[in-house]
Every structure is written in C-alpha cells, then in structure tokens.
Phi, psi and omega in degrees: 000130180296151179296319182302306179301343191275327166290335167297304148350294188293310175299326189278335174302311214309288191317343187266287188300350159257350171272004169258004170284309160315301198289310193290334184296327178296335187209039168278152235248358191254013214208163182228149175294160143209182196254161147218177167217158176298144166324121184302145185099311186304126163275114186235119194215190209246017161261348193303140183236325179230157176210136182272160184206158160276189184189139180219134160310124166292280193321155177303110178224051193046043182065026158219121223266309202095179190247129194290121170305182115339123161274174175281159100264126176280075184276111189243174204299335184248354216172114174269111171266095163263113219253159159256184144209158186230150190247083052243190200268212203291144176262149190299349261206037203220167144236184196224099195259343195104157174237159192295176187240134160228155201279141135248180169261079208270126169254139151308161185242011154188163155351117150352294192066207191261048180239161183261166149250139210222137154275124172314329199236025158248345157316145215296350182250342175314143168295354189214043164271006182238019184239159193305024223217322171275321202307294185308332192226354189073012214109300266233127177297298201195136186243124188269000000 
C-alpha cells in the first residue's frame, strides 16, 4: 500500500472518530443541555482565564439543575463557546417550576482576549435558544 493511501486511509479514520466523538458528546443519554450566565458580581475582561458562572438545567426537572458535567470549550479565532450539560439526564417525571443556578468555575486554556464570550446551547441548534435565558442576547456573555 502506497504511503498517500495510507495517509488518506489515516485521515478519513481521524474524521469518522471525531464525529462519533461529536455524536456520543451530543446525544449522551445520562446528561441534559444547560444554559449558563456569569456569576452576579463576576467581572470579565480579556486578561480572564477563569470564570465563575451559574448553570441551570433547561429541562423541566422539578427545581433541580443536578450536578454539572465538565463543559466543551470552543476556543475559536472570534468567540470562546461554552456548551454545558448536567447529570443525571432527563427525568421521566417533573414539574417546571425553574430550576436552581448552580456555581461552577470555566478555566480558559489562555487569555479571553477580544473574543466574545457564548453559551453554547443558546446558538440557533441549542436546546436553550427558545427559552428566556436565551431570547434577549443570544447567548453572548461578554462582549469586548
């Protein structure tokens, strides 16, 4: 086998294993979307590496958010995207009362810089671009 194939061969694997790496982050079955916003008080400017925030479960889970997974972070050239998710996933069960905000810490993997910062799951395929959390801002945290 020629070295070009192999590398085409080595590339088309990469691509199959990061979408199902997308696909199991996307439809894992233990887990629920959430929204956040910064901590009342958090100050955010473009030396921040860390940032505290609340997190709320979108779904209806009887005024309980759950314990917050690890977010994805997208550090893309324009926009830091931070998507969440809570544990355990949806309950059969609920009523919807609002759910608690619970704090977590998002450390950066460098300086903000002049990027916006985005809720993840307020972007137009997010689970929580049609709930008030979302509607007004789109997401967007912070704006430099």
């Amino acid at each position: 086998m020629g070295t070009a194939r192999t590398l085409g061969l080595a590339g088309a694997l990469a691509v199959v294993v990061s979408l199902a790496l997308v696909a199991w982050w996307l439809l894992r079955p233990d887990t629920s979307p959430a929204v956040w916003r910064p901590a009342p008080g958090v100050v955010i400017d473009e030396q921040t590496t860390t940032i505290d925030v609340v997190v709320s479960r979108v779904e209806c889970s009887s005024g309980r958010t759950g314990d917050v997974v690890d977010p994805d972070i997208e550090m893309r050239p324009d926009e830091v995207v931070v998507r969440f998710r809570v544990s355990p996933g949806t309950p059969r069960e609920a009523t919807c009362p609002g759910n608690e905000w619970v704090p977590y810490s998002v450390a950066l993997e460098g300086p903000l810089g002049d990027r916006r910062l985005v809720d993840g799951e307020c972007l137009d395929q997010g689970a929580g671009a049609r709930t008030s959390e979302c509607r007004d801002d789109q997401g967007i945290r912070y704006t430099p």
